[in-house]
N, C-alpha and C positions, 0 to 999 in steps of 0.2 A: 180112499186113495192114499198112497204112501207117497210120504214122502222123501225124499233121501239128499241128506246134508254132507257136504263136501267138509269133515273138520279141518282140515288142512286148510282151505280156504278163508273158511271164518277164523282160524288165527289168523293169518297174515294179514286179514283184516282189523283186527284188534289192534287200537291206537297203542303203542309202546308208550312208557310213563319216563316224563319227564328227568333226565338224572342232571341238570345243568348242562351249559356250553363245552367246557372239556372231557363228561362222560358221553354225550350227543353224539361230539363228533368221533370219539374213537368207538363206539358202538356205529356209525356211518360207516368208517373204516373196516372193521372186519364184525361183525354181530353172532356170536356163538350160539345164540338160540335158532335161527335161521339159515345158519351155514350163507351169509352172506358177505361180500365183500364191496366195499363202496356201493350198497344199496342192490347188487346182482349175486344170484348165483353162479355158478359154474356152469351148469346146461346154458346161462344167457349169456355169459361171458364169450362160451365158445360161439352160440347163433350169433352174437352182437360181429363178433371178431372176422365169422365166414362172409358176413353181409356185405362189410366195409373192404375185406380183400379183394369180391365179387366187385365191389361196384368202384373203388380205385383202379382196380385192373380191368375192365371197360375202359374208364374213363380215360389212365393213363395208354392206353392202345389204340385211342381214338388219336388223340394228342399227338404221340407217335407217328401216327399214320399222316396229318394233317402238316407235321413237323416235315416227314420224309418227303412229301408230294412238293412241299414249297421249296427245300433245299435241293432235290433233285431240279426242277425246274430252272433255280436260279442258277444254278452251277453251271448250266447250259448256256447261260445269254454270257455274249464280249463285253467285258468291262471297258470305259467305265458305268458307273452308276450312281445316279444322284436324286434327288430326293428335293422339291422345293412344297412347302404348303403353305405360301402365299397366293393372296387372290387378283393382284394385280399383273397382270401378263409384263409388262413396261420391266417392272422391277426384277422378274422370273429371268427374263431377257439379257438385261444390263447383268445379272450377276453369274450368265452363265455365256456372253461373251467368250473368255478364255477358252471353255470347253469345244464352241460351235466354231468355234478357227482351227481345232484337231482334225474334227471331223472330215471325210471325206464323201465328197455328191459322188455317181454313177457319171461316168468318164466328162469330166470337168471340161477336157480339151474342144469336145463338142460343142460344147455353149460356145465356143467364138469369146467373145471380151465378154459375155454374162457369167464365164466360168472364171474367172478372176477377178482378184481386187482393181477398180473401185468400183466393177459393177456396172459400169455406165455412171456414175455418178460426178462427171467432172465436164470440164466444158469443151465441146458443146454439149450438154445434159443430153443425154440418151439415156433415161435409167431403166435396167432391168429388173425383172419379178421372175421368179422362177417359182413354176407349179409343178406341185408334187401329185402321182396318184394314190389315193388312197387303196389301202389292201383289201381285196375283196374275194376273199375264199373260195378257190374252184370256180372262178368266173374265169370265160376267154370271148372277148371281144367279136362279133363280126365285123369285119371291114367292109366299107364301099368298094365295089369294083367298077361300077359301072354310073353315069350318067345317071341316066335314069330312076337311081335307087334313091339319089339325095332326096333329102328333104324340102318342102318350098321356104318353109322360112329359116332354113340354114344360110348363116352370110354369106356371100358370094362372094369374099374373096376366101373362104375354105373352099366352097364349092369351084375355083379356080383352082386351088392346090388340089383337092382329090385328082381334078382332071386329068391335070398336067404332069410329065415325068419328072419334072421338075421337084420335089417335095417340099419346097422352100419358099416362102410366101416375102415378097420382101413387101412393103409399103408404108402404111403411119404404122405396124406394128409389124416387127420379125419375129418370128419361129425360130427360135435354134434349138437343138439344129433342124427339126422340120416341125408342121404344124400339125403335130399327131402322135403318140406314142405306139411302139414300134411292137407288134402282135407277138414275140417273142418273150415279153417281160411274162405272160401271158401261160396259164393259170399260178397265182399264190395256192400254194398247197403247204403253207406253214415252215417251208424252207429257211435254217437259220444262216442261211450266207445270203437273203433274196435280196435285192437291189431295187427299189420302186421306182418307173421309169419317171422318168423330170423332162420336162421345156421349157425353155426361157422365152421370156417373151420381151422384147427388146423395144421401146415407147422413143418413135424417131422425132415425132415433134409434138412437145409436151409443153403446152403454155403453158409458159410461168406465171403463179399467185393465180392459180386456178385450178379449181379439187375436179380429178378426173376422176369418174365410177366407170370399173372394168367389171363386165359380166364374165365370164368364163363357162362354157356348155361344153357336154361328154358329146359326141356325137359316136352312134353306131348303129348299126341294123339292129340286134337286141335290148338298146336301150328306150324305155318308154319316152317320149320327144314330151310326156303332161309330167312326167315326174321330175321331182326336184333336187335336178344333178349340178346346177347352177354354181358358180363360186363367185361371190361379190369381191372385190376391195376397191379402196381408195387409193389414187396420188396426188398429191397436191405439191409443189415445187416451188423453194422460195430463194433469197440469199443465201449463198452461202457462207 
């Protein structure tokens, strides 16, 4: 059997001989027996060179692309825009005050006194809470039309306002302006001018130095009565 030896190989395999620290490194530099330059040829210089252009320019057109997507995006949204990455809500709140008094709710005049300072917050304390709905993509409500359709363990005094033409609930708690959000706000389709509809809900006698827990339920024909659409909070009312 034959065998057949690469010489070219077994050179470049041959340990090169010692010549000290500054022949070392200028034979590193450019080496004339190997036509090498900082330890590469020229065939590897140019593979080295096509490799890194290949995968820079991948990379920088990913970059690009992920750059383009974010600043198109943001160009889009009304300033202002803020940024807090604390973890205490109190603090988030108190320092952005200033900000939440520019802002404008979806027609304020309707709340009655919930749409203005001080809220219900003065004497005689009536204080108001205003609930917001959350955006829920391509969703549109069905409404009750009829008796019949409510629920049994829906409160009854909603099931008094669905009845009535009246849509205004007044007793220990008001609706303003009525106790239901109005099927018009109705589907979010990702619209940058949308408006999420709000009610206030207006606390007529709230004993003081005692914590009230308000339940909050979605009521509708498409919405599951086991699932949990529920909003908690608390009030509790003290001196002022």
């Amino acid at each position: 059997m034959d065998i057949l030896h690469d010489e070219e190989y077994y050179r470049s395999r041959i340990p090169e001989p010692d010549l000290g620290p500054v022949q070392n490194f200028m034979r590193f530099v450019w080496n004339p027996d190997r036509k090498t330059v900082l330890g590469r040829t020229a065939q590897e210089w140019v593979l080295l060179v096509f490799f890194y252009t290949c995968f820079f320019s991948v990379l920088g057109s990913l970059f690009a692309l992920q750059m383009w997507i974010s600043i198109d995006y943001v160009s889009k949204l009304d300033r202002p825009y803020f940024l807090y990455s604390g973890l205490i809500p109190r603090s988030y709140f108190r320092s952005k005050i200033p900000l939440f008094r520019q802002l404008e709710i979806s027609s304020p005049e309707s709340l009655g006194v919930c749409g203005k300072p001080p809220y219900g917050y003065t004497y005689p304390t009536q204080p108001c809470v205003l609930i917001k709905f959350n955006k829920r993509f391509d969703w549109v409500p069905v409404h009750y039309n009829k008796s019949s359709q409510l629920p049994e363990n829906m409160p009854h005094t909603l099931q008094e306002s669905v009845r009535s033409s009246n849509k205004e609930h007044v007793g220990e708690i008001e609706y303003l302006p009525n106790p239901g959000f109005p099927v018009h706000y109705f589907p979010f389709a990702g619209q940058t001018d949308y408006l999420a509809p709000m009610v206030a809900l207006r606390f007529k006698n709230v004993t003081p130095f005692r914590l009230l827990t308000v339940e909050c339920s979605l009521w509708a024909l498409n919405i599951n009565e086991n699932a949990r659409n529920a909003l908690d909070f608390q009030i509790i009312l003290g001196e002022s």
